[in-house]
C-alpha positions in Angstrom: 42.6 92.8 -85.3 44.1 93.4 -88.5 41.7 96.3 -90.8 43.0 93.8 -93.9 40.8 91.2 -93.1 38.5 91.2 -94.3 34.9 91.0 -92.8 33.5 87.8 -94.7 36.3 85.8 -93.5 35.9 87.2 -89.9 32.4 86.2 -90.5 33.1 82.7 -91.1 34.9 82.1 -88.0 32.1 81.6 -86.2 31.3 78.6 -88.6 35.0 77.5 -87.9 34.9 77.2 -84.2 31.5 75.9 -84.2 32.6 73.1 -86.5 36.1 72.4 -84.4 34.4 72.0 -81.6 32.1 69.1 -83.0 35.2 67.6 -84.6 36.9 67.8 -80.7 34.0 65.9 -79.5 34.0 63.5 -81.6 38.1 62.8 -80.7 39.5 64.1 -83.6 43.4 65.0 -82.9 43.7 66.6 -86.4 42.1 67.9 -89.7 43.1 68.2 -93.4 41.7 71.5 -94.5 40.0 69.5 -97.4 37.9 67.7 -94.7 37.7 71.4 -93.0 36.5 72.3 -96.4 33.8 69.8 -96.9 32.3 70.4 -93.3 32.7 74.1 -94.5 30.9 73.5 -97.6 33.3 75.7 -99.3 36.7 74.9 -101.0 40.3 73.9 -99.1 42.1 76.9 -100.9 39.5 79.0 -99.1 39.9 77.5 -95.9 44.0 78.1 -96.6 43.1 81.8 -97.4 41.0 82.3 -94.4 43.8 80.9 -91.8 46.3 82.1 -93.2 45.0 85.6 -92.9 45.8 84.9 -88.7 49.2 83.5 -89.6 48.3 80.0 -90.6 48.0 77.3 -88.5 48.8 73.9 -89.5 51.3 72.2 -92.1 51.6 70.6 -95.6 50.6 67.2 -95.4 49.8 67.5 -91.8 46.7 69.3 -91.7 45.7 71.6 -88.2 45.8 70.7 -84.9 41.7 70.1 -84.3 42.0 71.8 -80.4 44.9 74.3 -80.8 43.6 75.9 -84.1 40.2 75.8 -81.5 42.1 77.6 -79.1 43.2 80.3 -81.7 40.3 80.7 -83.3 38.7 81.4 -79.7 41.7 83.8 -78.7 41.3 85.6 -82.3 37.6 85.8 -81.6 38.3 87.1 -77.9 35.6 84.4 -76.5 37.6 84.7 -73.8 36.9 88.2 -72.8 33.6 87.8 -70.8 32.5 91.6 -71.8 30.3 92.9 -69.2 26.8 93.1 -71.2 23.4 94.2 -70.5 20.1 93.3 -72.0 17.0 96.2 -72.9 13.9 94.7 -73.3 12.0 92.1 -71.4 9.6 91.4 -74.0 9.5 87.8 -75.5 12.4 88.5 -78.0 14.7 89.5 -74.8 13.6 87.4 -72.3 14.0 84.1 -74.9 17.5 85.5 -75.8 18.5 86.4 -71.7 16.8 82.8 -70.8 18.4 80.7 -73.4 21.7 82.3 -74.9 25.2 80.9 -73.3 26.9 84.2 -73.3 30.0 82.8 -71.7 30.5 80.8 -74.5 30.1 83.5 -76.9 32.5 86.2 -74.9 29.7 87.8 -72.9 28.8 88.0 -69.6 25.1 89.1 -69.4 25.0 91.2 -66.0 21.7 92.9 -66.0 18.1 93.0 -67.7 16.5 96.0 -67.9 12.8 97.1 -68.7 10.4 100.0 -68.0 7.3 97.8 -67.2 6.8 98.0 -63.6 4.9 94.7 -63.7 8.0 92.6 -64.2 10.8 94.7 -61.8 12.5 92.0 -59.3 11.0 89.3 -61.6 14.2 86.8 -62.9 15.5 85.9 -65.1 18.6 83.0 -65.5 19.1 83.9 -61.8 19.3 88.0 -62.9 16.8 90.1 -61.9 14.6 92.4 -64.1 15.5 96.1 -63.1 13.4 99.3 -63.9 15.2 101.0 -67.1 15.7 104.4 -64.9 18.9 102.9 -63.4 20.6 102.0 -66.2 22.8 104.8 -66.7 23.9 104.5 -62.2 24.3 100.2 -63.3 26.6 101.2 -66.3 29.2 103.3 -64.4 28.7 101.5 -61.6 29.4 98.2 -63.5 31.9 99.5 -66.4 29.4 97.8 -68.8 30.7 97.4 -72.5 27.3 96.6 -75.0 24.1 96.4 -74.3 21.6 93.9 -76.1 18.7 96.1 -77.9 15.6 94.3 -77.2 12.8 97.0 -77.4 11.1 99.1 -80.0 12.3 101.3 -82.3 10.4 104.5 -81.6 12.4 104.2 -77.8 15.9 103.1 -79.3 16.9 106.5 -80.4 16.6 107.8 -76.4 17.8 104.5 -74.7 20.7 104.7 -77.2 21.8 108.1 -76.5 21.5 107.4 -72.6 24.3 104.5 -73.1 26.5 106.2 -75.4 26.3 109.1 -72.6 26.7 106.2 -70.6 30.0 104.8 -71.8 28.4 101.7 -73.9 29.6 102.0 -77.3 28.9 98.2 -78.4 25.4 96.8 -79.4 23.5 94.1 -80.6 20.3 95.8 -81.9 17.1 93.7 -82.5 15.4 97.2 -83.6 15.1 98.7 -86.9 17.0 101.6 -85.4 20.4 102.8 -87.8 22.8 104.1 -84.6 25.6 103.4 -87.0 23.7 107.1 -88.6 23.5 109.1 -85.4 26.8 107.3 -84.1 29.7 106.2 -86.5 31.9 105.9 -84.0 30.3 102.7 -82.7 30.2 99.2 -83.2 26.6 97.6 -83.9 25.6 94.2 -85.0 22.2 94.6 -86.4 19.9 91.8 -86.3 16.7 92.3 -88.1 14.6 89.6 -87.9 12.0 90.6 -91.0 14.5 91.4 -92.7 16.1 87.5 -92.6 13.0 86.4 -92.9 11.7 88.7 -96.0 15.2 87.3 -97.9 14.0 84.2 -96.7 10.7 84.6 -98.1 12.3 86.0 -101.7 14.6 83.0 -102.0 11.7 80.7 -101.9 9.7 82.7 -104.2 12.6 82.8 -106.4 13.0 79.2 -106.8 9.2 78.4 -107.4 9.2 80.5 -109.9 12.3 78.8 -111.4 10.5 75.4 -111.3 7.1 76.6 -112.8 8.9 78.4 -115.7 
C-alpha cells in the first residue's frame, strides 16, 4: 500500500466497507458520495479525497458502484487474505474474542488458541482446541502463522513476544499494555487498550458535564 496515505484515511476504511455493505443489503446498485458522506458523517469532498487516494472509483454525476467499490475496498483492505492467526490467552478477554469474532470476514483465519493453564488444554473453543502455550513456537513453523492475538498479561508479554518474533510472527493485536513497537520496530502492532478507551471515554463525559454546569 502506498506510504502517502495516509493512516486516518486507511482508518476510515473500515467505516467504508462496513457501511457498503449495509447499503448492498438493502439493494442499493449505486451511491452519490454526498449520501456516502452523510452515512459517513463527514463531508463528500472528504469522501472524494479518501477514494481517490486508491485511484477513484466512481464518476461525476454518477456516483460509485455500491458492490464494486465494496469489492475494492475489500481487495485494498486484503480481507481476502485469510492470514493464518493465533490467539494467547484464554482468559475472558480471549475466549469472548476467539468465540465471537468472524475472522474470515475481517482477513483472518484464527488457527489455534493457546494458554498455559493446564485446566483448560483440549477444552474448545469455536470448534479449536485450547493448547498448552509450550508448543507454540513447533505450531508456528509448523503452521507458517502470521500474527498472533495478545490476550494475556503484561508482566508475560515481553517473553511470549520474543518467543514469536523468534518464531517468525511479526504481526499483533495486543490487548496488553506491553510497547513491542519499543523492543521491536520492525513490527506491526495494533494496540488495543481497553482502559485506555474507556479513561477517554470517561474524560469526554466529564468534559461535557462540566460544560453544562458552567
Amino acid at each position: 500500500m502506498n506510504n502517502r496515505i495516509s493512516k486516518s484515511v486507511i482508518r476510515r476504511l473500515p467505516r467504508y466497507y462496513r457501511f457498503l455493505c449495509e447499503l448492498e443489503a438493502q439493494d442499493v446498485d449505486r451511491v452519490s458520495s454526498g449520501r456516502l458522506a452523510e452515512i459517513m458523517r463527514t463531508t463528500a469532498s472528504q469522501v472524494r479525497q479518501d477514494l481517490n487516494c486508491f485511484g477513484g472509483f466512481g464518476h461525476q454525476g454518477y456516483g460509485y458502484p455500491v458492490t464494486k467499490l465494496k469489492n475494492e475496498i475489500i481487495n485494498i483492505l486484503g480481507l481476502n487474505n485469510r492470514f493464518k492467526a493465533i490467539l494467547i490467552g484464554a482468559g475472558h478477554i480471549g475466549t469472548a474474542i476467539a468465540a465471537h469474532m468472524e475472522f474470515n470476514k475481517v482477513g483472518f483465519n484464527l488457527i489455534g488458541i493457546f494458554d498455559n493453564n493446564k485446566e483448560i488444554f483440549g477444552s474448545e473453543i469455536n470448534n479449536l482446541k485450547i493448547t498448552d502455550e509450550a508448543k507454540i513456537e513447533e505450531f508456528c513453523k509448523e503452521n507458517e502463522v502470521t500474527a498472533a492475538f495478545l490476550c494475556i498479561p503484561k508482566e508475560a508479554a515481553p517473553d511470549m513476544v520474543k518467543r514469536l518474533y523468534n518464531s517468525g510472527v511479526h504481526n499483533f493485536w495486543n490487548f496488553t499494555h506491553y510497547d513491542i513497537k519499543g523492543d521491536y520496530p520492525d513490527v506491526i502492532v495494533e494496540n488495543a487498550h481497553l482502559s485506555d478507551m474507556m479513561m477517554t471515554l470517561c474524560y469526554r463525559i466529564n468534559e461535557d458535564n462540566n460544560e453544562q454546569t458552567n
